[in-house]
C-alpha positions in Angstrom: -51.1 -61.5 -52.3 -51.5 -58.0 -53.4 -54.6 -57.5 -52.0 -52.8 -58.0 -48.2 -49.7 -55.9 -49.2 -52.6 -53.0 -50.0 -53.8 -53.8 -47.2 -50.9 -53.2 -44.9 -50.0 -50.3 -46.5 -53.7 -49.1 -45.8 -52.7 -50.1 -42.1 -49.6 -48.3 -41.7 -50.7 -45.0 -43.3 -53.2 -45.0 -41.1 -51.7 -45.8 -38.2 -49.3 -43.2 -39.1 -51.4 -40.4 -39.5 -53.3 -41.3 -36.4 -49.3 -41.0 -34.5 -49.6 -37.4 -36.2 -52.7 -36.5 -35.1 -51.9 -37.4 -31.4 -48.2 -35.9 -31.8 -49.7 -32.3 -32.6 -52.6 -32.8 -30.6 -49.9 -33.2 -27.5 -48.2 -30.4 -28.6 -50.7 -27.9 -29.0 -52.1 -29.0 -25.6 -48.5 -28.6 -24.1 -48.9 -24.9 -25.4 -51.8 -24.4 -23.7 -51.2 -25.2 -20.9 -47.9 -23.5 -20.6 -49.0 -20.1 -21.5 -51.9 -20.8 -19.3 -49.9 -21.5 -16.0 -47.6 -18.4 -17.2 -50.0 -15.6 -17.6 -51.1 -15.3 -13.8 -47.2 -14.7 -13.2 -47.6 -11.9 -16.0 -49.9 -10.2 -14.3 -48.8 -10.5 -10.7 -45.2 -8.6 -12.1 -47.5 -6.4 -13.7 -50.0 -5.7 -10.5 -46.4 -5.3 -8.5 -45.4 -2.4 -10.9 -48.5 -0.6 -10.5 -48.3 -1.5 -6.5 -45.0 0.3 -6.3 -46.1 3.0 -8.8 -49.0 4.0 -6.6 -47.2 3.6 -3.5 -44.2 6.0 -4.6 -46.5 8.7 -6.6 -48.3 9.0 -2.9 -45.3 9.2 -1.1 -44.4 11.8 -3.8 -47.2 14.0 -3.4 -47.3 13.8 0.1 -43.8 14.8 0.2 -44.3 17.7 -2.2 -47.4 18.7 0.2 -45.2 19.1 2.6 -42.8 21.0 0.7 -45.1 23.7 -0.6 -46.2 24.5 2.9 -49.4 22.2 2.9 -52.0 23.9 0.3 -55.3 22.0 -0.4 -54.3 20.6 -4.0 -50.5 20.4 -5.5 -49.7 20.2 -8.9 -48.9 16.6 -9.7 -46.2 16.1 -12.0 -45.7 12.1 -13.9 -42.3 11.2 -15.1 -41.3 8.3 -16.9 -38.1 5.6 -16.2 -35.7 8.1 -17.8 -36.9 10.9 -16.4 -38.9 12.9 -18.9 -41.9 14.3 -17.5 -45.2 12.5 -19.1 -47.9 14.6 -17.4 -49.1 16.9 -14.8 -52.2 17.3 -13.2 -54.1 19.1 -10.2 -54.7 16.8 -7.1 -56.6 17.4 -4.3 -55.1 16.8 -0.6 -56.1 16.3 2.8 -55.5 18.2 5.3 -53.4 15.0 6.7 -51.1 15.3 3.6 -52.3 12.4 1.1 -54.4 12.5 -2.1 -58.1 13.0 -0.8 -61.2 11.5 -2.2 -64.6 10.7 -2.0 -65.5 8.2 0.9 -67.2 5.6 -2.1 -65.8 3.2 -4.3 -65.9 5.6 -7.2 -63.7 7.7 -5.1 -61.3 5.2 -4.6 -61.2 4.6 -8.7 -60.8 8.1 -9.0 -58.0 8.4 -6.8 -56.1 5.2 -8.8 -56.8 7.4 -12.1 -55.4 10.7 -10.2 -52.4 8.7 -8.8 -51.3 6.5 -11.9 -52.9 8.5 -14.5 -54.1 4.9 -16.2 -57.4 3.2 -16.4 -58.5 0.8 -13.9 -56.7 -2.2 -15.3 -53.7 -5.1 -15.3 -52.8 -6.3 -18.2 -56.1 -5.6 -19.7 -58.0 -7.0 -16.9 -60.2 -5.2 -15.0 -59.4 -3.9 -11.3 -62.1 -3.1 -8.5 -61.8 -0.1 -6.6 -64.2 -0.5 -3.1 -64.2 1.5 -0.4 -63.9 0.4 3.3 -65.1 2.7 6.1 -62.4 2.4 9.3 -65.7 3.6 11.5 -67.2 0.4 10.3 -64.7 -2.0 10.3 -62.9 -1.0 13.8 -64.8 2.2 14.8 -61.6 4.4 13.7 -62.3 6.3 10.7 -58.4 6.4 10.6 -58.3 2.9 9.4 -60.5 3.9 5.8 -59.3 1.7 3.1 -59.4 2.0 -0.4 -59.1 -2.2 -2.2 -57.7 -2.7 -5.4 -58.3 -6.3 -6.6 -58.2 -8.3 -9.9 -61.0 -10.8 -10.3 -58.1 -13.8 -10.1 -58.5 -12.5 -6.6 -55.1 -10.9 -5.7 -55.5 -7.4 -4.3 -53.6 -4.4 -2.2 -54.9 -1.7 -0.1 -54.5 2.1 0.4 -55.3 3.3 3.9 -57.0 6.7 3.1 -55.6 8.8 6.0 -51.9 7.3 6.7 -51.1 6.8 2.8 -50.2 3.4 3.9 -49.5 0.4 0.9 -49.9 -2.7 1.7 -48.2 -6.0 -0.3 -50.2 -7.7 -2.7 -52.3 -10.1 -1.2 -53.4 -13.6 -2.5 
């Protein structure tokens, strides 16, 4: 008779520890997934942020072009959410008012470093800069676009001569 009440016991300590092992396994699946399905929302807020930083710190310079009657470069000046200034550098202009750069795709990642004063990155991902040519995509060279995308795909672009934002695109 022992040798069956060992043997149960055998049973149900196994079984047992298999219930753990599935339990935890669920769990740390669960947790996975989770932060999985929340991390492209993490850096959609964050591409957002840097959509309406960009958009504003253009509008800004174009505005302060304006108001310094036009020269070929202003004075860029970065301030934070409370209002202390964070930098200040020189930036070239147009002769149409915006931030001017280089018709290539390096120009266009020069211009996001000029504008944001940041790297070329969400959330540590990387962004692509590329450089569309309005001659050759509608025969206007008014219609120049710089692209800023993340490899998940979702991207916004700067039209080089009207200092035009667009939404993030999916």
């Amino acid at each position: 008779m022992r040798r069956n009440e060992a043997s149960d016991e055998r049973e149900r300590s196994l079984f047992s520890n298999l219930i753990v092992v599935v339990v935890f396994t669920s769990l740390i699946l669960g947790f996975i997934v989770y932060f999985n399905d929340s991390s492209p929302s993490v850096r959609k807020v964050a591409l957002q942020n840097l959509v309406q930083q960009f958009s504003s710190s253009t509008l800004n310079a174009h505005w302060q072009w304006q108001n310094e009657g036009r020269p070929s470069s202003i004075l860029l000046i970065e301030y934070d959410t409370q209002g202390n200034e964070t930098g200040r550098h020189p930036l070239a202009m147009s002769h149409l008012g915006w931030p001017r750069l280089a018709p290539t795709s390096k120009g266009c990642g020069v211009l996001w470093r000029d504008v944001l004063n940041t790297e070329l990155e969400v959330e540590g991902f990387k962004m692509y800069a590329e450089y569309y040519d309005g001659v050759q995509l509608s025969n206007n060279a008014l219609a120049s676009i710089c692209r800023y995308r993340l490899s998940t795909g979702s991207y916004f672009e700067y039209k080089v001569y009207t200092g035009q934002v667009s939404k993030i695109i999916r």
